[in-house]
Phi, psi and omega in degrees: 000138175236140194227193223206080205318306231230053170257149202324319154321296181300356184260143163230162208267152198220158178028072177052158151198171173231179184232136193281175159302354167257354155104014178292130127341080174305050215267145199262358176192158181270073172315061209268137154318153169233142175313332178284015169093335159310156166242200179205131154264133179283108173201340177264154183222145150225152194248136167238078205296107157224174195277155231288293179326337196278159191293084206297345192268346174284294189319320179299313204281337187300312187071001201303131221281090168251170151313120213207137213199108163270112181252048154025236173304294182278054170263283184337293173315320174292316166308318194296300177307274196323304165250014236348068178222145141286322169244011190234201175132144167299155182260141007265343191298335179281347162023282219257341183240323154227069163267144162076159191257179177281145175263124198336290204281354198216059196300329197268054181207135190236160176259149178234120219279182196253017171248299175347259191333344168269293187306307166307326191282328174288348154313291202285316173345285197285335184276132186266153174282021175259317175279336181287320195275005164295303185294014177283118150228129174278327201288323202271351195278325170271013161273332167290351177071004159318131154284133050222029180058082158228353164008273166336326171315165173295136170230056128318306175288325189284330186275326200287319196272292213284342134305322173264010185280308190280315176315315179316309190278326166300322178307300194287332165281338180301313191280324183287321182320298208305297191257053149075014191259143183309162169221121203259172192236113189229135174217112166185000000 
């Protein structure tokens, strides 16, 4: 089952938002509910490759040295390239934003099991940095509102960051892929 930290349902608008003239929902920061009634904002994404056995809430309290991909800021936008959404998207590519299951003790870090993690990489494996980067549109990325609204930027600078954002997140599902190991996903 994928399920889904951050699914369309589950957002709520946090530090304002606004409404376009077309009556879409602008939302500035990501909110998910937590069952104890708390929320967690969403603005850091890190990828963590671990082995398919191992305990992910030990590993996290552990701090313990893994294979590890910080996409800081550009998980969203990396998602946006990947399914040309803001909140959808097909399995396996939408991934980064619903992939994978929630951890009892941690929803905003989800596991994406080690057959996952194969089904992503054979996703990502064939997509180039001409086709991921067809789907850069700003205009459409700021009325959906992707985080983290830098649209506006040169966007020389913005393919530069956001190609090594993806190599970075390809590698690290390539590798986890090669030796069967689970990836945990944390946004917060």
């Amino acid at each position: 089952m994928l399920g889904g930290a951050f699914s369309q349902d589950a957002l709520e608008v946090a530090g304002g938002a606004t409404k376009s003239s077309a009556g879409k929902m602008r939302i500035r920061r990501y909110v998910q509910p937590m069952p104890d009634g708390s929320t967690t904002v969403g603005t850091y994404c890190e990828l963590r490759a671990m082995d398919a056995d191992a305990d992910p809430a030990q590993l996290l309290a552990s701090g313990k040295a893994t294979s590890t991909v910080s996409l800081e800021k550009a998980w969203h936008g990396l998602h946006f390239l990947l399914t040309g959404t803001a909140m959808e998207g097909d399995w396996p590519l939408h991934f980064l934003l619903l992939g994978g299951q929630p951890l009892e003790d941690e929803e905003s870090t989800r596991r994406l099991s080690p057959e996952s993690v194969r089904e992503v990489h054979r996703a990502l494996a064939p997509i180039s940095e001409e086709q991921l980067w067809q789907r850069f549109d700003p205009e459409q990325m700021s009325s959906e509102g992707v985080y983290p609204e830098i649209w506006d930027e040169p966007e020389a600078d913005l393919k530069e960051e956001y190609l090594m954002y993806f190599h970075e997140m390809k590698g690290l599902i390539g590798e986890a892929a090669a030796v069967g190991k689970a990836v945990l996903i944390s946004i917060g």
